[in-house]
N, CA, C and O of each residue as an XYZ file, in Angstrom:
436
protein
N     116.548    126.752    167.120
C     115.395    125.914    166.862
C     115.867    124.604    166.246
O     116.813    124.320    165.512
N     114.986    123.980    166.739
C     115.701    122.154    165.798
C     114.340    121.765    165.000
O     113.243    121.357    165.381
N     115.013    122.139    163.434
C     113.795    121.962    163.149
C     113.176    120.438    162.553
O     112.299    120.163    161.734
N     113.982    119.719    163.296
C     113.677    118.162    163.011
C     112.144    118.522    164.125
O     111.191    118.286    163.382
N     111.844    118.764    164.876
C     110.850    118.785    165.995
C     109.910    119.288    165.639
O     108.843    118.822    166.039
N     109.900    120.612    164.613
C     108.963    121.387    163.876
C     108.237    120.693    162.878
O     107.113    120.221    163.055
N     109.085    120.617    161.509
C     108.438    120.282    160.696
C     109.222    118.597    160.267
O     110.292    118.207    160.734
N     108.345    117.821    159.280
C     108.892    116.714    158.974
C     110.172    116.386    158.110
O     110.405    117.077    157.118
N     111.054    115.284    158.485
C     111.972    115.450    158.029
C     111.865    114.252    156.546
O     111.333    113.142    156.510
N     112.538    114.959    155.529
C     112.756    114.416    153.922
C     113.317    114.089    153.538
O     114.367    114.698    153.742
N     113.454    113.092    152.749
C     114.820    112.426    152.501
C     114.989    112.354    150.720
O     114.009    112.342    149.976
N     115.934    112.326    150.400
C     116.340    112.789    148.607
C     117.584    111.756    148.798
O     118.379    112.007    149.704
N     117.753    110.806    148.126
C     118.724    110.233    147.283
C     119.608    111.313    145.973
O     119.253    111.981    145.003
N     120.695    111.031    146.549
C     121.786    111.864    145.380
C     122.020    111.246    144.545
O     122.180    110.066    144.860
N     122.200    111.592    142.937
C     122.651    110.024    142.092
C     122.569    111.302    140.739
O     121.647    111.532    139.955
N     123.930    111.961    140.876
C     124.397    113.002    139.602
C     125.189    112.767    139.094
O     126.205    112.382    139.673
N     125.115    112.887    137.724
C     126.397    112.433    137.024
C     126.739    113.453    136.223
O     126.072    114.472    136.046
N     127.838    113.171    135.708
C     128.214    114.443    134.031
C     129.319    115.717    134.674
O     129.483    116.171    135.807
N     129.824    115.949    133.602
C     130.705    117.349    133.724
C     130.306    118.047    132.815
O     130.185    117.575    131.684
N     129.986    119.428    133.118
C     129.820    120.452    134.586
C     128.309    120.210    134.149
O     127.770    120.543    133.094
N     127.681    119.431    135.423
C     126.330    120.115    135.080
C     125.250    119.894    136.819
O     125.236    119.135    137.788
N     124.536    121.049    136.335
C     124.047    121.267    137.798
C     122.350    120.322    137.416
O     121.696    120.182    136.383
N     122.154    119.814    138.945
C     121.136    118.867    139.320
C     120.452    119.262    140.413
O     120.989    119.512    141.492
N     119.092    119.345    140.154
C     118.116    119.658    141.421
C     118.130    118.722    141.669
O     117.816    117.764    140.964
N     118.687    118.728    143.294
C     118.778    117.354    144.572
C     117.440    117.221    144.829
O     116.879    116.126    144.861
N     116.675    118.692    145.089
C     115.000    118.911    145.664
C     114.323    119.708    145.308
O     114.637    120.857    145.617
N     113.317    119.537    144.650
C     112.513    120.825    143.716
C     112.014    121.853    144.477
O     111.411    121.623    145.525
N     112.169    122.774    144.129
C     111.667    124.008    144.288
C     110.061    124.004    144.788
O     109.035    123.941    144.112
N     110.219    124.080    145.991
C     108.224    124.279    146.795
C     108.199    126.083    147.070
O     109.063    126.820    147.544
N     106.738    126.391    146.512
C     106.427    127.453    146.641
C     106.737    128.576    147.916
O     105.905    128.236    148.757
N     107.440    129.639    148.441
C     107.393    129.831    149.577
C     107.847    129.032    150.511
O     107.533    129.062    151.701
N     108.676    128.222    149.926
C     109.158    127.585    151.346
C     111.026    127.237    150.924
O     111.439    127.072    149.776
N     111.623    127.210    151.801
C     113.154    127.144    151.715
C     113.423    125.961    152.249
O     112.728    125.304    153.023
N     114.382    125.738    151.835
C     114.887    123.723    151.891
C     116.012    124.186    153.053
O     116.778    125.149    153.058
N     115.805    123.129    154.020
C     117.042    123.393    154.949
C     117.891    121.750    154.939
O     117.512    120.592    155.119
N     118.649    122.130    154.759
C     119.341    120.435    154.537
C     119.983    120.290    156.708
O     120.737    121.112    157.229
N     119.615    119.549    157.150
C     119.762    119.138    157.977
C     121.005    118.111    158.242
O     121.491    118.182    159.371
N     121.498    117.295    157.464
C     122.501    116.146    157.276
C     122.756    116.141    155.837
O     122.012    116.646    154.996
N     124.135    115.385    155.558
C     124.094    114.772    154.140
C     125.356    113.415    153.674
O     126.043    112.937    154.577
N     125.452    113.134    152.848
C     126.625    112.303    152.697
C     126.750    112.334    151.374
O     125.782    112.001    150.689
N     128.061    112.771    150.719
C     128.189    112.631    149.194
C     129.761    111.785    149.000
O     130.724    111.787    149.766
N     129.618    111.232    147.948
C     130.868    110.614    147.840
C     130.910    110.819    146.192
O     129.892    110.640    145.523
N     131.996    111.154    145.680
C     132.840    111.125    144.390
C     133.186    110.012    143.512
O     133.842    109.141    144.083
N     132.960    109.826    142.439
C     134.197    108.844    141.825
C     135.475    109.332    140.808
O     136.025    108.882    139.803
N     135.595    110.378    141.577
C     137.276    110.774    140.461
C     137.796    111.994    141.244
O     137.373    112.327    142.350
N     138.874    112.695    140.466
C     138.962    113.843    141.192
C     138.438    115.163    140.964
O     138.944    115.746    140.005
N     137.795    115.608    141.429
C     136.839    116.837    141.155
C     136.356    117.964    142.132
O     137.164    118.421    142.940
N     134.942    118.473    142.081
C     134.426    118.826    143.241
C     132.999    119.259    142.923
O     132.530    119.217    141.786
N     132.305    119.698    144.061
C     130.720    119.780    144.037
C     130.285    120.876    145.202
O     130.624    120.932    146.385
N     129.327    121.803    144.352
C     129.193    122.559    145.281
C     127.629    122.638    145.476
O     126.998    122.191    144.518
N     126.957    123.070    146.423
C     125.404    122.947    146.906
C     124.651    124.168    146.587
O     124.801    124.981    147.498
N     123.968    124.568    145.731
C     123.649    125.445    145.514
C     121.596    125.794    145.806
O     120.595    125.091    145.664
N     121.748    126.684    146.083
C     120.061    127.327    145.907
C     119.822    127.973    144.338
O     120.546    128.918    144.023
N     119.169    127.649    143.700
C     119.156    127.001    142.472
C     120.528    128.079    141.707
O     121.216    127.125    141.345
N     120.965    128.742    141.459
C     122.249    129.233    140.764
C     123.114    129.735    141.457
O     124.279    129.807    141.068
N     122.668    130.232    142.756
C     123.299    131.065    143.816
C     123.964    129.542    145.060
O     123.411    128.565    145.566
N     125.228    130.050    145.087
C     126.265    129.064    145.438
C     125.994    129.128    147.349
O     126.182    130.155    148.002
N     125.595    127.978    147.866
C     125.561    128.059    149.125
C     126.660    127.519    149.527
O     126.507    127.640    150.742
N     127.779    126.949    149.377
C     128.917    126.383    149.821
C     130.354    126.645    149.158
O     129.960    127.061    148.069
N     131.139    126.667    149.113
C     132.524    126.535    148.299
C     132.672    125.161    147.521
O     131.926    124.182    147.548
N     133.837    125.369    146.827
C     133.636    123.996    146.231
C     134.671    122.887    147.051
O     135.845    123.028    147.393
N     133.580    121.538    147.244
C     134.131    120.423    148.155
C     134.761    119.405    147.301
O     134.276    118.652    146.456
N     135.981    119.571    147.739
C     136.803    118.953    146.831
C     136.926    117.211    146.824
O     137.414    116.825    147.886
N     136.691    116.413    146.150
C     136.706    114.681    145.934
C     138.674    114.363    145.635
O     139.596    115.023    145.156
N     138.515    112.949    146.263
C     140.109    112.841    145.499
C     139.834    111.916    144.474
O     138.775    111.298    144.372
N     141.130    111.796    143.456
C     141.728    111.091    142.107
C     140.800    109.522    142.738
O     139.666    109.145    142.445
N     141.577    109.045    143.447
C     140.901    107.398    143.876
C     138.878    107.471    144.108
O     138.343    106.362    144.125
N     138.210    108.347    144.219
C     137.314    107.922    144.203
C     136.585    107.849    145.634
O     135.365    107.963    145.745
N     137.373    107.665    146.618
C     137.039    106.941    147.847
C     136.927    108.325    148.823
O     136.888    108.238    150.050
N     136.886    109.480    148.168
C     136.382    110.678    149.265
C     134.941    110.825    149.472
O     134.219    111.061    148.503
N     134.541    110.727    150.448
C     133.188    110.996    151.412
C     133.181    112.330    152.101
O     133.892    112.544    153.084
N     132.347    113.256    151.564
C     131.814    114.159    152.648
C     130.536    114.034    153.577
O     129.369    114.122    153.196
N     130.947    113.830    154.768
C     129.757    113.569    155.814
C     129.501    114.628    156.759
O     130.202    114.939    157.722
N     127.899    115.392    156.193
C     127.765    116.522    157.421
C     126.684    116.003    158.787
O     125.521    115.945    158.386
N     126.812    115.670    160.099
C     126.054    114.603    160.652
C     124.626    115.659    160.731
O     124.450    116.719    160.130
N     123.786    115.011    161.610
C     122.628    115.724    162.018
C     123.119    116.795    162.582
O     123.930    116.766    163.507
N     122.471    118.223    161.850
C     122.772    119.324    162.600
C     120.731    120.010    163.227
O     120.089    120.506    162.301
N     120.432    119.990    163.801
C     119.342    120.362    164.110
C     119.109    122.064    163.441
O     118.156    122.377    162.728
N     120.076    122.882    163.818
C     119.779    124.206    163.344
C     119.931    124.461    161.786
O     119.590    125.493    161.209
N     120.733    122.892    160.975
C     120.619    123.511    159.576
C     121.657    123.683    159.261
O     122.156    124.609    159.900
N     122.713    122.976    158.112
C     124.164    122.961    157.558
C     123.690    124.222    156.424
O     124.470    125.129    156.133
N     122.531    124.136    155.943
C     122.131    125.492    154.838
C     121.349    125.741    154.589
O     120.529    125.421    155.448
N     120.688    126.487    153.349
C     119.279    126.668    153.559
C     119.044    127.369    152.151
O     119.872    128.260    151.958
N     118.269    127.224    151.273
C     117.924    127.781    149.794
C     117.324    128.902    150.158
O     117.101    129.077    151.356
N     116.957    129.850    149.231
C     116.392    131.105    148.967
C     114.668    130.407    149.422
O     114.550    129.184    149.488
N     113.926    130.965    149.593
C     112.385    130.436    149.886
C     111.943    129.994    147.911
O     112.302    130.636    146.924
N     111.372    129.144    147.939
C     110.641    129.404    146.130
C     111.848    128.883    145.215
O     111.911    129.025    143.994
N     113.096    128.052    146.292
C     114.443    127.703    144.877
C     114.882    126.346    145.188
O     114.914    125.835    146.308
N     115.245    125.775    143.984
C     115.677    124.218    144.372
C     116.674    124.010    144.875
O     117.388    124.988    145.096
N     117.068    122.905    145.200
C     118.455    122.846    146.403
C     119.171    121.468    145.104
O     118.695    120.392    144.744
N     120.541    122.230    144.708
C     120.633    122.479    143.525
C     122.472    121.529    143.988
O     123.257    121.948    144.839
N     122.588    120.816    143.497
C     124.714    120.433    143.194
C     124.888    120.559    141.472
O     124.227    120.271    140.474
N     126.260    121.199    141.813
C     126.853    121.480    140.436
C     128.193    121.049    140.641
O     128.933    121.580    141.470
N     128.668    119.694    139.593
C     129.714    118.946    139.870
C     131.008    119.378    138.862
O     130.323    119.523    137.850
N     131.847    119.566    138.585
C     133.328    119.909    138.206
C     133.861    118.238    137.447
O     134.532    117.702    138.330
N     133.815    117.502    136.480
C     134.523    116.404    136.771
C     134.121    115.045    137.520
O     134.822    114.033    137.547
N     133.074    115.178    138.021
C     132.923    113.620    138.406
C     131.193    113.335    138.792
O     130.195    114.046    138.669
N     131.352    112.329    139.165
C     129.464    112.539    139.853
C     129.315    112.207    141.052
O     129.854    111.162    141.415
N     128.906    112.628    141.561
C     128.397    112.497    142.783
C     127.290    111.646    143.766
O     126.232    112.235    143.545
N     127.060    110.757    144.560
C     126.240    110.189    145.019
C     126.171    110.107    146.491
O     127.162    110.514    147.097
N     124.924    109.540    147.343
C     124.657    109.880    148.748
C     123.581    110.951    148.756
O     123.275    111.640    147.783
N     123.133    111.000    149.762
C     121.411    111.306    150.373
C     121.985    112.723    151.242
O     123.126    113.063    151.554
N     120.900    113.241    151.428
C     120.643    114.658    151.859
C     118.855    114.292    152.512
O     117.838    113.801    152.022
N     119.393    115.059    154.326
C     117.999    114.434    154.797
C     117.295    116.457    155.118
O     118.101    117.312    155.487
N     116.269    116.697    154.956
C     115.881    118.058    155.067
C     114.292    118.136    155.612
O     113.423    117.329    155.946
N     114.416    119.378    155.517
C     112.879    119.588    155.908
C     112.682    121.281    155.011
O     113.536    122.134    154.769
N     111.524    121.256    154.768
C     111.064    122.842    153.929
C     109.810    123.653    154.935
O     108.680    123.346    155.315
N     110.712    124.828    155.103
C     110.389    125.484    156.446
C     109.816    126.744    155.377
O     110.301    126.948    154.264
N     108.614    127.573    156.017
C     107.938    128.491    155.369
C     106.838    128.630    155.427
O     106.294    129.524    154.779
């Protein structure tokens, strides 16, 4: 299913800072689960960041380099790079640096 076609697609600006601390990217909607569709994060140090459904870890940790200048880019995936628990926020928890760049989604439910 592509659920860009289904339901509407959302857009969230990333803009986290601090060590170690976790940030709702997208609040928590009742019954419904966040599917991140695309994203782009970039680092300023060396660290890493992982995507979480609000405590429960949806990714490994994506590692940034020392210079600053690492970009993770996931392009449009129609079926969904991940997806939160239904009822949980879609959550980054950073190691060392902060993180910035947009996450485009839709909340399916």
């Amino acid at each position: 299913m592509d659920y860009s076609d289904v339901y509407p697609v959302k857009r969230a600006k990333i803009s986290h800072g601090g060590d170690p601390v976790q940030q709702a990217i997208v609040a928590a909607v009742s019954g419904k689960s966040i599917v991140v569709l695309s994203y782009v994060l970039t680092g300023t140090a060396d660290g890493t960041g992982i995507w979480e459904s609000a405590s429960t870890d949806l990714t490994g940790a994506m590692h940034f380099q020392e210079d600053g200048g690492c970009q993770i880019v996931a392009p449009h995936n129609p079926k969904g790079w991940l997806a939160t628990t239904a009822g949980e926020a879609l959550n980054i928890t950073s190691s060392g640096i902060a993180i910035n760049g947009h996450v485009n989604y839709v909340e399916v439910g």
